[in-house]
C-alpha positions in Angstrom: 7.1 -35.6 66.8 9.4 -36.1 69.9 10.6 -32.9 71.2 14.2 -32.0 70.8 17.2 -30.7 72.6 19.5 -28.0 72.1 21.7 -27.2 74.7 21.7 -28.4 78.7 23.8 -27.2 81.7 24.0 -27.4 84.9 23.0 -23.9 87.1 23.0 -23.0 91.0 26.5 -24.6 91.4 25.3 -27.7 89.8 21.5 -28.1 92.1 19.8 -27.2 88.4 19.9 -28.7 85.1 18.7 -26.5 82.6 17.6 -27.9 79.2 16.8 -25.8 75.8 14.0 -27.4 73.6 14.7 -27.1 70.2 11.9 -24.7 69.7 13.2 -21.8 72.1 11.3 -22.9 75.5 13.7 -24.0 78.5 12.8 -26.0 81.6 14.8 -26.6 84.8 15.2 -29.3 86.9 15.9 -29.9 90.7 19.0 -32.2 90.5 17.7 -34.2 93.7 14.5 -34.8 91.7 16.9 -36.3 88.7 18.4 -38.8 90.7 15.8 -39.1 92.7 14.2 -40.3 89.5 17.2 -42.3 87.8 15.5 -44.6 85.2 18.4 -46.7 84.9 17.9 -50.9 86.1 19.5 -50.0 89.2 16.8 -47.6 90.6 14.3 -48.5 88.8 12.2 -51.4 88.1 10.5 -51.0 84.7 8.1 -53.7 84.8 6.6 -52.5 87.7 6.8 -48.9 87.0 8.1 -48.7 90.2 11.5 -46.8 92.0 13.7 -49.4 93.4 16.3 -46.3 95.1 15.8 -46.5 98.4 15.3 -43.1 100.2 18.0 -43.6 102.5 20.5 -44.1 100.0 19.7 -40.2 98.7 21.6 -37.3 99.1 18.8 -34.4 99.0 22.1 -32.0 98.7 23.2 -33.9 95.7 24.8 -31.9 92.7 25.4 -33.1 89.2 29.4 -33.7 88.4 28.6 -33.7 85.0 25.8 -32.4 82.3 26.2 -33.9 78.8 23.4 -33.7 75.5 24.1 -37.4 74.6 22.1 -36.4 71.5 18.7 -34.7 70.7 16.8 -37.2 72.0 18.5 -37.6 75.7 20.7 -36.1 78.0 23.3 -37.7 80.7 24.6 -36.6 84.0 27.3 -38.0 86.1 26.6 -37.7 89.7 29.3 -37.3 92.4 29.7 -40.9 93.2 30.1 -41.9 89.1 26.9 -42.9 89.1 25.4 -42.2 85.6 21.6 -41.5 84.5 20.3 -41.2 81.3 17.1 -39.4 80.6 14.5 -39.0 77.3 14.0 -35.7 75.9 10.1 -37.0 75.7 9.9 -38.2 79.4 11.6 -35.0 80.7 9.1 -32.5 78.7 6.3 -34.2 80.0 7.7 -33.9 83.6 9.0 -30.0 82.7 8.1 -28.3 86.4 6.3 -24.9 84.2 3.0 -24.1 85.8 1.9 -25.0 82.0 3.3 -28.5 82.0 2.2 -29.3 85.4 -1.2 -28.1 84.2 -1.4 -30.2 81.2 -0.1 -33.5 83.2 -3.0 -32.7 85.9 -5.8 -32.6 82.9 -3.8 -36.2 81.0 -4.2 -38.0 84.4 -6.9 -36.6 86.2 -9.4 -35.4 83.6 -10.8 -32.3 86.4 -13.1 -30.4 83.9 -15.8 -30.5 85.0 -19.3 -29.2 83.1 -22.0 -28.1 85.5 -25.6 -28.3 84.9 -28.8 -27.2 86.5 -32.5 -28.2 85.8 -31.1 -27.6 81.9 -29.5 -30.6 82.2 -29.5 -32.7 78.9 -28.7 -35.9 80.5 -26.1 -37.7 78.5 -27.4 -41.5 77.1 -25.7 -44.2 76.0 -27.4 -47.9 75.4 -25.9 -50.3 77.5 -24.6 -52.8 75.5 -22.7 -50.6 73.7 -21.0 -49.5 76.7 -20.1 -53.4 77.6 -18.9 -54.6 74.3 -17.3 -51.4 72.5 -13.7 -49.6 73.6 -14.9 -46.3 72.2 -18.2 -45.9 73.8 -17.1 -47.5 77.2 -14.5 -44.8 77.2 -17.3 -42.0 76.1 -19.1 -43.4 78.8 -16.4 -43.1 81.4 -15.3 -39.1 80.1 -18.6 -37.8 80.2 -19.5 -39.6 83.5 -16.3 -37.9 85.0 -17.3 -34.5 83.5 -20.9 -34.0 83.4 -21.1 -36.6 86.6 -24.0 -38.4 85.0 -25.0 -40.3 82.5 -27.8 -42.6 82.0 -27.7 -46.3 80.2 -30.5 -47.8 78.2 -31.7 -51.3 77.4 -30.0 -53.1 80.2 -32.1 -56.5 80.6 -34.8 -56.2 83.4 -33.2 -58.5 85.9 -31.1 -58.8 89.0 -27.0 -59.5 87.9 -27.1 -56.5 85.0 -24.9 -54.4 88.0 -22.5 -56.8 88.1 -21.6 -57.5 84.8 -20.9 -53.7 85.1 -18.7 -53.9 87.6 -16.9 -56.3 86.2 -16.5 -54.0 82.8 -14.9 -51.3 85.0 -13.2 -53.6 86.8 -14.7 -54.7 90.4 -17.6 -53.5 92.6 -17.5 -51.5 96.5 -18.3 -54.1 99.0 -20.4 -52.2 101.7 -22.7 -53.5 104.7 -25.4 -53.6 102.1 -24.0 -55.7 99.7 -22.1 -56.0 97.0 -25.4 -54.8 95.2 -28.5 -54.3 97.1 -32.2 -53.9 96.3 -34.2 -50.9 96.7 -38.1 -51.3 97.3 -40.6 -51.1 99.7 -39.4 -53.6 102.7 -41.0 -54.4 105.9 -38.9 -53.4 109.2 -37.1 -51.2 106.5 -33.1 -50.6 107.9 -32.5 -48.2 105.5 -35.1 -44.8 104.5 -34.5 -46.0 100.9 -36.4 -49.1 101.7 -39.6 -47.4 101.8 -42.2 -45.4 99.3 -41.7 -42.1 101.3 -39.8 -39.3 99.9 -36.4 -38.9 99.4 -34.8 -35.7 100.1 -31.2 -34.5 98.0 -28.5 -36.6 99.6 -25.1 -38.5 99.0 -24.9 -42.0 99.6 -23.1 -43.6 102.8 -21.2 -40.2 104.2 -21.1 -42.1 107.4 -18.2 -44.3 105.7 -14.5 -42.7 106.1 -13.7 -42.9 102.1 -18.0 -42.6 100.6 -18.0 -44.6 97.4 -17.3 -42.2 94.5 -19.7 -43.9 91.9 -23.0 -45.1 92.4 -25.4 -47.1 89.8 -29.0 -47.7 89.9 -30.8 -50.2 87.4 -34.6 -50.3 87.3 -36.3 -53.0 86.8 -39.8 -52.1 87.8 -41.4 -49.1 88.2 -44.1 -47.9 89.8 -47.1 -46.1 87.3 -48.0 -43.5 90.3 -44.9 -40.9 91.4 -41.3 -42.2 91.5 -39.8 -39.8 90.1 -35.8 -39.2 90.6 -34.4 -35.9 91.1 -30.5 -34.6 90.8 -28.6 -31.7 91.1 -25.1 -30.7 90.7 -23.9 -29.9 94.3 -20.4 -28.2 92.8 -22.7 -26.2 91.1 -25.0 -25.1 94.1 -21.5 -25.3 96.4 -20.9 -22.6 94.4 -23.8 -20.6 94.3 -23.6 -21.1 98.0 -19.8 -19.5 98.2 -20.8 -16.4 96.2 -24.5 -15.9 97.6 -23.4 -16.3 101.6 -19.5 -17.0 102.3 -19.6 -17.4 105.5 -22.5 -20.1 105.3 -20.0 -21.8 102.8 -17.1 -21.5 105.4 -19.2 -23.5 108.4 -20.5 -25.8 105.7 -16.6 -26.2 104.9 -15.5 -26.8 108.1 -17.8 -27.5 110.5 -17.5 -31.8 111.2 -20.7 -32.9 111.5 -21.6 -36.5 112.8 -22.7 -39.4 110.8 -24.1 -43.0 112.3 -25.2 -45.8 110.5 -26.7 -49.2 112.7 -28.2 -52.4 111.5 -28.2 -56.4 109.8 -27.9 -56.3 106.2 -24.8 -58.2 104.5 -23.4 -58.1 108.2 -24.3 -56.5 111.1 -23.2 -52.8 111.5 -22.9 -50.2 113.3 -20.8 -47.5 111.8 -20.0 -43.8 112.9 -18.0 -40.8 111.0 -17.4 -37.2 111.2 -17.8 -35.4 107.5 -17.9 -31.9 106.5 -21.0 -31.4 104.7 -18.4 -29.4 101.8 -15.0 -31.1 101.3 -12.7 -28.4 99.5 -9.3 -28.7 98.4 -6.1 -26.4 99.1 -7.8 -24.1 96.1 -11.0 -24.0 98.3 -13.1 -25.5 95.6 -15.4 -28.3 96.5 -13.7 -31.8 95.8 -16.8 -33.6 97.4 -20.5 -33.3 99.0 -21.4 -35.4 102.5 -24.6 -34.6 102.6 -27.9 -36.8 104.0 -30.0 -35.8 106.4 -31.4 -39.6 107.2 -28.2 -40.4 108.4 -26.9 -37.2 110.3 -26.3 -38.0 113.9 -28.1 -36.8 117.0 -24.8 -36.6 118.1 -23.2 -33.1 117.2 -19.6 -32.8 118.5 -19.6 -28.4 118.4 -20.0 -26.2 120.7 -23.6 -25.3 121.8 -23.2 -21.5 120.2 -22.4 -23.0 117.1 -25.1 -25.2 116.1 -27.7 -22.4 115.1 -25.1 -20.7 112.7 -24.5 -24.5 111.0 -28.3 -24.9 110.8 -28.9 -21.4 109.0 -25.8 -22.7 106.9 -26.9 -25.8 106.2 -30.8 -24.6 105.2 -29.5 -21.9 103.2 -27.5 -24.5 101.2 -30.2 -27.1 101.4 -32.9 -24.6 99.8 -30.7 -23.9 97.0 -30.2 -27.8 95.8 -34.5 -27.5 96.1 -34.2 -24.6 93.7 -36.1 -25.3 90.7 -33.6 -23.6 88.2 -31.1 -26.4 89.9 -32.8 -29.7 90.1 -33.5 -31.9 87.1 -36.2 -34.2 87.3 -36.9 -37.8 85.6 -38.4 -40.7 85.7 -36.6 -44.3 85.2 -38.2 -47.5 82.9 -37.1 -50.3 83.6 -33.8 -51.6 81.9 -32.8 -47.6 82.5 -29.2 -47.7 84.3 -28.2 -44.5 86.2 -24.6 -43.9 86.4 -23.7 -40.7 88.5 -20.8 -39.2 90.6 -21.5 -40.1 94.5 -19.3 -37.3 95.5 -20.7 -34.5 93.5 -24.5 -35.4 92.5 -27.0 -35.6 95.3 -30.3 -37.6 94.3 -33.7 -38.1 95.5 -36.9 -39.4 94.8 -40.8 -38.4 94.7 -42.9 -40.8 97.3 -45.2 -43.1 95.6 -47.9 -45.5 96.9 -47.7 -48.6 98.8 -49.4 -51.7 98.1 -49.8 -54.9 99.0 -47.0 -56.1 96.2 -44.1 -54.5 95.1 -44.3 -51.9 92.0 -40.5 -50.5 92.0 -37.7 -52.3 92.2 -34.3 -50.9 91.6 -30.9 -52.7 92.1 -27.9 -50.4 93.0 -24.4 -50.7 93.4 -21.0 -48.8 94.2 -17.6 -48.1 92.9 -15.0 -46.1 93.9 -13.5 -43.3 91.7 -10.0 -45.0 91.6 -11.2 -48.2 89.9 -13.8 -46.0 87.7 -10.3 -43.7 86.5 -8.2 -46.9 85.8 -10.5 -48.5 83.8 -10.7 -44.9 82.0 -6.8 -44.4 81.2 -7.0 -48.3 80.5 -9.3 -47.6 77.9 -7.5 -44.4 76.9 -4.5 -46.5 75.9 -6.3 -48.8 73.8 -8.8 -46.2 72.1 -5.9 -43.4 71.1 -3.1 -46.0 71.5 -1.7 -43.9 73.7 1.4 -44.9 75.5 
């Protein structure tokens, strides 16, 4: 049912509108906000979704002349100038400025739960062609991709092109120097560590960009008999480990900027520099995102000379705890296996495995960022829960 209203009146010498719900709750709102936010064709453009008020034309001092309950369902002010707005009872509940309401609208738009694993991990599965051809499971896919931050897809055909018919489910691909999609196997003259059978230690793809891709995807379509094997682990999960075990380790990792360089011919010739922090937090201090690989970390180190051994006893500390065997998960793909996993939060590796004279493993990969990933999501939303 749509909420209802009882009573509203203006407060603060009219810089307030106070509303009563019909079950006993009230909420306030900022009268510059109100205009600010006028949903009449004047000031705003419905089928864009978009405010046509200019900025310049508003008074941040403004006051409402008049407060009026048009009926349950809507409320009216006159502003000073005879201006009139008109707002639902349902729009202004969701936009209610309660620590509560702004804390449900976070989880409707943003989804932030997040689940974290260690070496327990039961990796989520989905086949594949579910995932392309049914609502429901696509959106499964995309929830539990956001909150777990992996999930694996089976039965993808062994081929080249399985990526980006992917993409274009979610809507488009990350374009990067590498590709639009780029192919990971043993390569002479190698211009990128991942192009070899060596090891791969825990890392984040492409730090060394300004924005790093916030999804990555990795289809195999051959794979070796002999080692191989990937590895992952949840770096919010260790990022925290780190924060409680050794704050002040967390603190450098936090905010030391550490340099990031990237050279070479693939799609184009490149050669590409960045300052990250190895732990990106927000304003709450929690981790928001990992830059983190060693193949790519600059000689370069803009810090202070007394500073670099405290970031290196930082840095192995939290390094040692992603190796941690009650943190890693360890797997192996078969081919028509597609990885999906969260860039910015899941580091990956892989075990070495022999060289030859043909190739044995093949994997294609991809990127896309987390805004295209979360549209696709609430587009999804919509049509699953025919949600407005």
């Amino acid at each position: 049912m749509s909420p209802q209203l009882r009573k509203v009146e203006a407060l603060d010498a009219g810089h307030f509108v106070r509303v009563e719900w019909e079950d006993g709750s009230e909420s306030r709102y900022p009268c510059v906000w109100l205009r600010d936010n006028c949903q009449c064709p004047d000031c705003f453009l419905r089928s864009a979704k978009a405010r046509k008020l200019l900025f310049e034309d508003l008074d941040v001092d403004i006051v409402a002349k008049e407060v009026t309950l048009a009926d349950r369902e809507k409320i009216s002010i006159t502003w000073p100038d005879e201006h009139m707005s008109e707002y639902e009872a349902e729009w202004l509940k969701k936009r209610c400025f309660s620590e509560k309401a702004r804390a449900e609208m976070r989880e409707d738009l943003f989804l932030p739960e997040c689940q974290h694993w260690g070496s327990d991990l039961q990796l989520p599965q989905m086949p594949f062609e579910e995932i392309m051809y049914n609502d429901e499971s696509a959106y499964k896919w995309l929830c539990t991709l956001k909150k777990v931050g992996i999930v694996l897809l089976t039965g993808a055909a062994t081929q080249q092109g399985e990526l980006v018919k992917l993409g274009h489910r979610i809507g488009f691909l990350r374009l990067t120097f590498y590709g639009p999609t780029w192919q990971v196997q043993d390569k002479a003259g190698a211009n990128n560590v991942a192009y070899t059978t060596g090891k791969l230690c825990f890392h984040t793809d492409y730090p060394v960009l300004q924005h790093p891709p916030g999804v990555q995807f990795l289809h195999c379509i051959k794979q070796t008999d002999a080692g191989g094997e990937s590895e992952v682990v949840d770096g919010f999960h260790v990022s925290n480990k780190l924060k409680k075990q050794n704050p002040e380790a967390f603190q450098i990792l936090s905010s030391t900027a550490v340099d990031y360089t990237d050279v070479g011919v693939d799609y184009c010739d490149f050669a590409v520099q960045c300052k990250q922090r190895i732990i990106d937090v927000d304003s709450r201090g929690q981790a928001v995102r990992i830059n983190y690989n060693n193949a790519t970390r600059d000689t370069v180190f803009d810090i202070p000379a007394e500073k670099v051994r405290p970031f290196y006893a930082a840095l192995k500390e939290f390094n040692d705890l992603l190796n941690s065997t009650e943190h890693k998960f360890t797997y192996k793909l078969k081919p028509g296996d597609i990885v999906t996993f969260d860039n910015w939060r899941v580091l990956h590796g892989r075990h070495s495995y022999p060289s030859g004279s043909k190739i044995t493993r093949h994997l294609e990969g991809a990127y896309a960022d987390w805004d295209v990933v979360m549209s696709r999501l609430r587009c999804l939303r919509k049509k699953v829960l025919n949600r407005d």
